[in-house]
C-alpha positions, 0 to 999 in steps of 0.5 A, spaced: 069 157 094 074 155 089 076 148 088 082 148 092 078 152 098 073 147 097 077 140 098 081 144 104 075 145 108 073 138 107 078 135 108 078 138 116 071 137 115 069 144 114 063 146 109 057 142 104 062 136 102 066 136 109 059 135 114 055 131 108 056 123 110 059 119 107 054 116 103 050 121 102 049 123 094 051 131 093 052 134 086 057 138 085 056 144 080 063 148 076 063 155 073 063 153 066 057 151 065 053 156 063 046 153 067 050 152 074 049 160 077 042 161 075 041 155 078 044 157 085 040 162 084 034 159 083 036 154 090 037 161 094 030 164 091 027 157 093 030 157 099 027 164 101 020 161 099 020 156 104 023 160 110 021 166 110 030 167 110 031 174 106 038 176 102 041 179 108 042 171 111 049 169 110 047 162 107 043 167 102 048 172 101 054 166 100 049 163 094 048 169 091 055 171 091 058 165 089 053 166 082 056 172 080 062 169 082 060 163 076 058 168 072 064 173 072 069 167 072 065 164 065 065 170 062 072 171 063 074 163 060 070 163 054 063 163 056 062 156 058 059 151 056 053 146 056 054 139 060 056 134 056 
């Protein structure tokens, strides 16, 4: 999801940040950082390790898609960046 998806969904409770608590702590990760889709990637592979689940799991297959949505995203805006 983009960012304006992603508030939209929230805001109607839809989505990672619209079902979390109120309190519960999330960490948001941004295409531009260059280890943000590897990570995604490694959380899918972790999650399939744990649960038997495979790549045709639409959870699985949304984080993967997501990844190479980061990559394309920031190859095409300069390559990214480390985090600060």
């Amino acid at each position: 999801m983009t960012k304006a998806e992603e508030m939209a969904a929230a805001a109607e409770g839809r989505g990672c940040l619209g079902r979390s608590q109120d309190d519960e702590p999330v960490f948001v990760l941004v295409a531009r950082d260059r280890f943000a889709a590897s990570t995604v990637r490694n959380w899918a592979q972790d999650v399939m390790a744990a649960t038997g689940k495979t790549i045709d799991d639409p959870k699985i297959g949304e984080a993967l898609e997501l990844a190479a949505r980061m990559d394309t995203w920031r190859e095409n805006h300069g390559g990214g960046k480390v985090p600060d």
